[in-house]
N, CA, C and O of each residue as an XYZ file, in Angstrom:
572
protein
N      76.167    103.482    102.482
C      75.914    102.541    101.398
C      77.201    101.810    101.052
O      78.249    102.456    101.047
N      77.204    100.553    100.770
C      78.181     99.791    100.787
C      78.101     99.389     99.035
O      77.069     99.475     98.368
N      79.090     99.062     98.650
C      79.775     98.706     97.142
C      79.120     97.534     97.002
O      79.089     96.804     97.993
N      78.209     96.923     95.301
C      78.710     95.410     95.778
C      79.325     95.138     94.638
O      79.220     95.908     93.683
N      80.185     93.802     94.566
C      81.245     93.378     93.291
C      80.586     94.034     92.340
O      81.338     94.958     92.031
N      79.710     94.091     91.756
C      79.450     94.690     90.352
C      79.564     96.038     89.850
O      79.773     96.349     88.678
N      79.382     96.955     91.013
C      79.587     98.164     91.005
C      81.521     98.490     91.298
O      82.304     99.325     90.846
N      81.609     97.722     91.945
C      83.511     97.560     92.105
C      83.956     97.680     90.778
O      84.392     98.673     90.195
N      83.678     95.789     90.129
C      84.468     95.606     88.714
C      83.941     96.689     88.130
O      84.930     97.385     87.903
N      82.657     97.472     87.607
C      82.799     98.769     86.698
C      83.646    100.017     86.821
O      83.557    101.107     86.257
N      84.554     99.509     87.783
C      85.133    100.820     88.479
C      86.602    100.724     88.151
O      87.355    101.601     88.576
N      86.999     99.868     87.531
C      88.332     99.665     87.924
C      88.955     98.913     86.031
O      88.459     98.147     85.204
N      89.583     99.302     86.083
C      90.602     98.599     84.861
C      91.935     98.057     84.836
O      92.787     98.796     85.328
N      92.368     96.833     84.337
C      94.102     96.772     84.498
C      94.783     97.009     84.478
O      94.627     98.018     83.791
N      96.305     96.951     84.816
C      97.280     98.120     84.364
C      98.393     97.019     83.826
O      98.652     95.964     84.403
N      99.049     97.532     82.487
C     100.121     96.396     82.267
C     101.411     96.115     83.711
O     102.485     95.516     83.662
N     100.843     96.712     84.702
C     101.910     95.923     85.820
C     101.175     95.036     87.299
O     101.771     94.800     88.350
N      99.858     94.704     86.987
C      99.336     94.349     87.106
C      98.333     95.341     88.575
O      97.740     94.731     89.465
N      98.360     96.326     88.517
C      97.808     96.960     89.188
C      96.228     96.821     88.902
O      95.920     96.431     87.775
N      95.005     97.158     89.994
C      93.768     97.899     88.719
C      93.702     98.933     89.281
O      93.797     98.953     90.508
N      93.513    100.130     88.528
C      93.209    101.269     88.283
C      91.837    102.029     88.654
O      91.023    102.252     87.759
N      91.649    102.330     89.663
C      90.339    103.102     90.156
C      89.723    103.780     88.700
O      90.578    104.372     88.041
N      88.801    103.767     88.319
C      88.288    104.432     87.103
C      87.071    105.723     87.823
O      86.757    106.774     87.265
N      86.499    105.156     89.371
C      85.762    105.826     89.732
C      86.707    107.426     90.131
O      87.917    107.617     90.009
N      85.697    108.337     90.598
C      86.435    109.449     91.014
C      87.697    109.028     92.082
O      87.679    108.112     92.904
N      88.617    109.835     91.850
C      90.091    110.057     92.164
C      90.127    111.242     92.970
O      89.363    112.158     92.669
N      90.912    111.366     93.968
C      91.262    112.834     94.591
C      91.882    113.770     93.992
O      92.820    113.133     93.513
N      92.070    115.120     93.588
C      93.081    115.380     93.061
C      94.349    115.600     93.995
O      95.544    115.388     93.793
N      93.621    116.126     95.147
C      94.744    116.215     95.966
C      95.849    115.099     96.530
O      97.053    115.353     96.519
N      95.400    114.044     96.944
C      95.880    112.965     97.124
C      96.597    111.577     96.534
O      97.634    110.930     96.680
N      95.282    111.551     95.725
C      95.424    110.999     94.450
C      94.060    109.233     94.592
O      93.531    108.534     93.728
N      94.028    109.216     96.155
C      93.256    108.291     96.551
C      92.220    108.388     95.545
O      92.155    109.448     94.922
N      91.104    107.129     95.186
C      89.655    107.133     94.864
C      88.764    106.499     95.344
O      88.932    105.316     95.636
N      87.506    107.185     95.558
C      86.750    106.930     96.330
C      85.408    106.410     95.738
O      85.122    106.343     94.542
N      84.728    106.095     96.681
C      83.207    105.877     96.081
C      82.622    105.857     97.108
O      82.958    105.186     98.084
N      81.350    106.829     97.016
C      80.616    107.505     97.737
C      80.929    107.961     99.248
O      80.183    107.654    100.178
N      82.151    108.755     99.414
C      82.966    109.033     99.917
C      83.820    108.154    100.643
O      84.618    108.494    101.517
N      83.631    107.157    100.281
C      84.188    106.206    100.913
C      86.087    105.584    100.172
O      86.095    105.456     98.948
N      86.833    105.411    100.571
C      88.175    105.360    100.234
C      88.163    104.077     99.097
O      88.245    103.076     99.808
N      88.108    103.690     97.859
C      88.406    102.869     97.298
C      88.800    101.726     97.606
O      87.986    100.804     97.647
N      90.514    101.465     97.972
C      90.541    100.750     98.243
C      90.655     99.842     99.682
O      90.967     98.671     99.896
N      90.237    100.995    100.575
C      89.704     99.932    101.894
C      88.338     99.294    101.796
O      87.974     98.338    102.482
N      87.328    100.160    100.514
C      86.516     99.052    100.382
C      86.615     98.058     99.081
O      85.689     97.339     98.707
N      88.014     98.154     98.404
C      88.077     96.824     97.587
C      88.849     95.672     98.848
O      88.783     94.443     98.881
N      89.523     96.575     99.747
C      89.743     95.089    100.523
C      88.681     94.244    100.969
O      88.604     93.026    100.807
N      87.760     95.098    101.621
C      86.990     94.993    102.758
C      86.128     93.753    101.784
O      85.934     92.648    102.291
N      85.697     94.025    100.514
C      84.285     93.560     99.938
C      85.807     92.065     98.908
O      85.222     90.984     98.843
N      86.703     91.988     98.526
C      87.224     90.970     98.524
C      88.253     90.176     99.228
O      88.875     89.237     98.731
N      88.362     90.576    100.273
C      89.600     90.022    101.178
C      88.636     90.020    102.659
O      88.181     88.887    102.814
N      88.300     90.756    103.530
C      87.877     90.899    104.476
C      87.674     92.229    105.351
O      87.795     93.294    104.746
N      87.399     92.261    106.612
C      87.346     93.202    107.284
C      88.558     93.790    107.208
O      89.341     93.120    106.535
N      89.157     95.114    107.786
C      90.533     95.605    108.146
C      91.055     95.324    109.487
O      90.625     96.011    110.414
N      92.023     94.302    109.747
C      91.957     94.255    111.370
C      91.926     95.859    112.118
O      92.480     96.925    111.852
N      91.054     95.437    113.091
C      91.265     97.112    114.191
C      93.202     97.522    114.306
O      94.342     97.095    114.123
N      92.497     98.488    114.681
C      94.212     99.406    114.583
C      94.656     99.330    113.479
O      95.865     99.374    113.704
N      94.523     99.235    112.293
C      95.670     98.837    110.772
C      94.589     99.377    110.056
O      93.363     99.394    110.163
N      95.886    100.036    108.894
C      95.550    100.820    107.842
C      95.761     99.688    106.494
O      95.994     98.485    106.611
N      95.617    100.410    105.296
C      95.791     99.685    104.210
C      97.052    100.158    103.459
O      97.009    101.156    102.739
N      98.275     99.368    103.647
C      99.354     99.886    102.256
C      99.516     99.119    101.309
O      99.475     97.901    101.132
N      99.802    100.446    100.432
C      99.783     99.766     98.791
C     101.093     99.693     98.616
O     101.974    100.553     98.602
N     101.096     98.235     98.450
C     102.985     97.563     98.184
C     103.616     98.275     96.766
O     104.795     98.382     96.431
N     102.172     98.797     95.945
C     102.774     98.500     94.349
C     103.066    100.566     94.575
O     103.491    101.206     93.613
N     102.819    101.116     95.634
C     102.744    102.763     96.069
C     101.954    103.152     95.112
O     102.056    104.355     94.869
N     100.747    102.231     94.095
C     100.308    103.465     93.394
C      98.856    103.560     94.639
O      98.373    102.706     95.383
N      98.596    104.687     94.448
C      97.335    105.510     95.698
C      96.147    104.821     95.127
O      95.377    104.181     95.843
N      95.941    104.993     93.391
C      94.501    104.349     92.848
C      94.613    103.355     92.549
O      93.748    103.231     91.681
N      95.272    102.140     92.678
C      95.237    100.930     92.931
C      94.590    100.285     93.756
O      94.942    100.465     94.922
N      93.423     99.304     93.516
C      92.123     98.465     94.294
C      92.594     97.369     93.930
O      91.694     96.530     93.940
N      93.787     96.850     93.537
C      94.133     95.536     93.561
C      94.110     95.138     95.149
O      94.587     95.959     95.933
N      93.573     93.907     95.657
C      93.672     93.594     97.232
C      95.296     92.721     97.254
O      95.971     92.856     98.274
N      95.789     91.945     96.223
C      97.424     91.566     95.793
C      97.926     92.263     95.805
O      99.091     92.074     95.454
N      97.528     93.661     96.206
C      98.809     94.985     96.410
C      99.130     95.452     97.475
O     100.044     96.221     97.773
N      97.924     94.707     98.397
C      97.780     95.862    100.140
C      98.012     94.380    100.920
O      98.106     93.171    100.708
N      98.032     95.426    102.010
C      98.987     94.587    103.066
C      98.173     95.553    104.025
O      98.137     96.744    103.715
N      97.380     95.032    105.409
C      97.217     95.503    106.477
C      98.491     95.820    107.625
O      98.956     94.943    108.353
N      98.852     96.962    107.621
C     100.094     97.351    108.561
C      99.517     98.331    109.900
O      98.295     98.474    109.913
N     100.369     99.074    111.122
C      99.834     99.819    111.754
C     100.526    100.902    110.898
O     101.455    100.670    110.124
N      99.847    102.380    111.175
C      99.751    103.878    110.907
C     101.184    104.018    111.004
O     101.724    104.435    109.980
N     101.968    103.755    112.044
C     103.632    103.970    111.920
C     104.516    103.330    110.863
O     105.537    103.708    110.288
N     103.656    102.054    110.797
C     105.016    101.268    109.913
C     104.416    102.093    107.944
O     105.151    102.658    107.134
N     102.984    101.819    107.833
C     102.751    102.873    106.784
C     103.457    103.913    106.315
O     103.731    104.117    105.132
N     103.850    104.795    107.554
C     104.838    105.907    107.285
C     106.060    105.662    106.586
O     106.538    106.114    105.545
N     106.510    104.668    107.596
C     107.812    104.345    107.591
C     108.138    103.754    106.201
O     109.275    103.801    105.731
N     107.385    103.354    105.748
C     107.453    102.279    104.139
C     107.487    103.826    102.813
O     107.830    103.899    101.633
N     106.887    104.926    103.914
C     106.360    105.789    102.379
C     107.806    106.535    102.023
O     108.857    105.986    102.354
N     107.803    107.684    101.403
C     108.927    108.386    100.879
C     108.464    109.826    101.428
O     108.334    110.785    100.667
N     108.177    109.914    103.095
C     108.311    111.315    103.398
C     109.689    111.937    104.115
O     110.674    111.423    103.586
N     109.922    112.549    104.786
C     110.931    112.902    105.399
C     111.182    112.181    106.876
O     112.245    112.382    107.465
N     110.484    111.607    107.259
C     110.431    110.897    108.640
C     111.242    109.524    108.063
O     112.408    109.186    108.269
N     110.284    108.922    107.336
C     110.501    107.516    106.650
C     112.082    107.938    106.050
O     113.034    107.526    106.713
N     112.317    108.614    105.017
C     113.463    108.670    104.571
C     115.219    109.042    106.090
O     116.350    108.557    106.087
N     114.644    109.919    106.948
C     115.502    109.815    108.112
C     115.545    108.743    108.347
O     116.700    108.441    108.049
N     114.710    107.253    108.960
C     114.572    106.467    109.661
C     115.113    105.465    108.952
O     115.447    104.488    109.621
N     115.349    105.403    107.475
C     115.976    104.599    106.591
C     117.496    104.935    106.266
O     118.095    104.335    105.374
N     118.079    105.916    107.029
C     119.468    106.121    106.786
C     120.086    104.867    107.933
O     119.656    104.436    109.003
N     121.372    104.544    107.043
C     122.603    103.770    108.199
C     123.259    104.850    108.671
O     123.604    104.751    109.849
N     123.524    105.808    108.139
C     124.507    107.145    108.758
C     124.267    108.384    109.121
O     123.426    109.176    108.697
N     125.244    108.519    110.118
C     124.432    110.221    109.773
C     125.103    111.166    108.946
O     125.906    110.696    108.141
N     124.895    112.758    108.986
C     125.097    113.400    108.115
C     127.016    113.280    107.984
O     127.683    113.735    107.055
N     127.201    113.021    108.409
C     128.705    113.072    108.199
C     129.460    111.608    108.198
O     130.635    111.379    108.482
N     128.508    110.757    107.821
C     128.992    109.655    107.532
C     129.406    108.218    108.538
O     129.777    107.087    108.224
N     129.157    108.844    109.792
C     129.316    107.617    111.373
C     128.151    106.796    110.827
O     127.278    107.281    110.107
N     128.210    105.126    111.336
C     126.996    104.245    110.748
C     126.453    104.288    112.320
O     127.076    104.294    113.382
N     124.972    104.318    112.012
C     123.846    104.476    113.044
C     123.804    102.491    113.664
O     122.992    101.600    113.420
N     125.109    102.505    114.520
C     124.971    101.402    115.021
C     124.656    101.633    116.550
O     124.738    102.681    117.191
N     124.237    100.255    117.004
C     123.266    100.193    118.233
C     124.504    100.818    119.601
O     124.192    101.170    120.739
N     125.407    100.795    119.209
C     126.784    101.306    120.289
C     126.949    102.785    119.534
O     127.654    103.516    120.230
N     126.620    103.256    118.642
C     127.233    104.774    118.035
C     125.583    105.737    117.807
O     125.286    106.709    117.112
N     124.961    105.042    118.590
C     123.296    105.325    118.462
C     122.859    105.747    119.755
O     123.071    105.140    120.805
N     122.173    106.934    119.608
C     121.251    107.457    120.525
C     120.395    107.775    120.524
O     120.248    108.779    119.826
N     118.944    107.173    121.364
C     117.279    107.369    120.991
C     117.076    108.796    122.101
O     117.234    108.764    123.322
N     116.826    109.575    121.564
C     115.793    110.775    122.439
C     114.562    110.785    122.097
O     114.147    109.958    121.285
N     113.552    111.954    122.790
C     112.394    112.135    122.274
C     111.940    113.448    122.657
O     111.834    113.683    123.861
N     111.683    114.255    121.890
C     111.463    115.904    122.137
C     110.307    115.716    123.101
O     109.837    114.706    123.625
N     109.917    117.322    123.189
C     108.858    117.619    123.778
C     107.416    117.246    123.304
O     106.315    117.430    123.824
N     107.738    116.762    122.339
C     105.707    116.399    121.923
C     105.530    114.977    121.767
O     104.405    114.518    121.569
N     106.731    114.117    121.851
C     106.596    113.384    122.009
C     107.408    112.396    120.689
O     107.625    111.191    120.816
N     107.720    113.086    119.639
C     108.331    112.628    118.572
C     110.094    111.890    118.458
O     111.117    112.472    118.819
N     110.040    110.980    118.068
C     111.445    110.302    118.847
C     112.908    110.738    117.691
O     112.685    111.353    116.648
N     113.892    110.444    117.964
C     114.563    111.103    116.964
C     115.940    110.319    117.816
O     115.934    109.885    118.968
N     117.180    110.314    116.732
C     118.206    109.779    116.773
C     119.170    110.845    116.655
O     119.093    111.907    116.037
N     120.783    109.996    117.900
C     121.481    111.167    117.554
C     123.358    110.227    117.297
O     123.948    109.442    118.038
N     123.587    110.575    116.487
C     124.833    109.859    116.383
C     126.063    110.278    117.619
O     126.620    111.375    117.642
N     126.245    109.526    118.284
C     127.316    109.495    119.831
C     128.467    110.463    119.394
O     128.863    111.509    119.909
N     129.137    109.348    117.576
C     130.571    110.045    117.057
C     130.475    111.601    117.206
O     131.485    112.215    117.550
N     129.118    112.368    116.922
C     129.710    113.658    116.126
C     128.734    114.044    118.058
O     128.865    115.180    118.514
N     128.380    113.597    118.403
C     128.574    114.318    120.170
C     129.342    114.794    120.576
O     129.408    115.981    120.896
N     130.622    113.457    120.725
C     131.420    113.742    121.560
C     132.364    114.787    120.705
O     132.906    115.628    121.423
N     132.693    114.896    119.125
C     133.321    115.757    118.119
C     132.748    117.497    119.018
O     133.444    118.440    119.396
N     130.955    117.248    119.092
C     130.666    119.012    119.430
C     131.122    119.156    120.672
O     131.430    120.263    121.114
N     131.248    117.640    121.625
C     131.487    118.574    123.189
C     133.054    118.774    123.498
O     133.492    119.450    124.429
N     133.776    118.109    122.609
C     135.404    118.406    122.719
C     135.436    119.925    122.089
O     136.200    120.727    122.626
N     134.719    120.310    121.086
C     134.880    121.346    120.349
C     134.353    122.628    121.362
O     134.932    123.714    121.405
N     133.506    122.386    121.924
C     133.060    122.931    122.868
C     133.646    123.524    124.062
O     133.636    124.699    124.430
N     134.227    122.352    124.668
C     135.023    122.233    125.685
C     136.409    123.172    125.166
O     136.645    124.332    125.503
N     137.005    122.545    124.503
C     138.134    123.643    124.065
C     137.883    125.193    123.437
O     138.823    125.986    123.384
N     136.880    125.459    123.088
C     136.224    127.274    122.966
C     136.340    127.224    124.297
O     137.447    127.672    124.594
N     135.580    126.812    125.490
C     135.430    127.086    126.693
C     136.450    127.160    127.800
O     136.262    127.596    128.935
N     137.789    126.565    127.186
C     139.032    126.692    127.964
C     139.611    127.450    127.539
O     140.335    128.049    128.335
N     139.668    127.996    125.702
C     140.179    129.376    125.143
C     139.679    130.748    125.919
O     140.363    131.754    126.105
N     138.431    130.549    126.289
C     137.895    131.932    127.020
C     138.060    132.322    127.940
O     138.088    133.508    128.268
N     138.333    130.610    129.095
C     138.285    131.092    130.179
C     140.425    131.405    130.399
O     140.926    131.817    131.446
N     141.204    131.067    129.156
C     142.794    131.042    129.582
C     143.172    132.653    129.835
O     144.311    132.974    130.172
């Protein structure tokens, strides 16, 4: 069963930052709201903006979850979503440095990718710091 505008606008209220506010049920876990199990606001896009292009999710620019404003979302793919949120992936991928302060430039930068497939960065500076450090334990042992 699909929403139509009238059942939407009863659902929703303003927010003084111009958000609207899902009024229908809310997740607790998540915080998303839905209607009739259906995700809120992919169907406030869907029923005032349009379809969702294939492959793309819905992000909310303003980060609130119960927000059905369609002036808030932006069709992105599933990666860049991440990348915009505040988890631990997104927050790595938004550093210039690494832990000890070298800037993650395209010459002091190194792309790997583990075993499952997950990609990950490694700063060159503090490499070559472990393999000198390395190297000299390894000439202490063998003197």
């Amino acid at each position: 069963m699909s929403i139509t505008r009238e059942q939407f606008d009863a659902r929703w209220s303003p927010t003084d930052d111009g958000c609207w506010r899902w009024t229908g049920e809310i997740n607790r876990v998540h915080g998303y709201g839905y209607f009739n199990k259906k995700i809120a606001h992919r169907l406030a896009y869907e029923l005032l903006i349009g379809p969702i292009p294939e492959g793309m999710v819905i992000d909310h620019l303003c980060r609130n979850r119960w927000c059905v404003n369609p002036d808030h979302m932006e069709p992105v793919t599933s990666g860049e979503n991440v990348l915009r949120g505040e988890g631990p992936s997104a927050k790595a991928a938004r550093k210039q440095e690494c832990d000890h302060g070298h800037p993650f430039t395209p010459e002091n930068t190194k792309f790997l990718t583990r075993a499952d497939g997950r990609k990950y960065r490694r700063c060159r500076t503090c490499a070559r710091i472990r393999q000198a450090r390395y190297m000299r334990r390894k000439r202490g042992v063998a003197s």
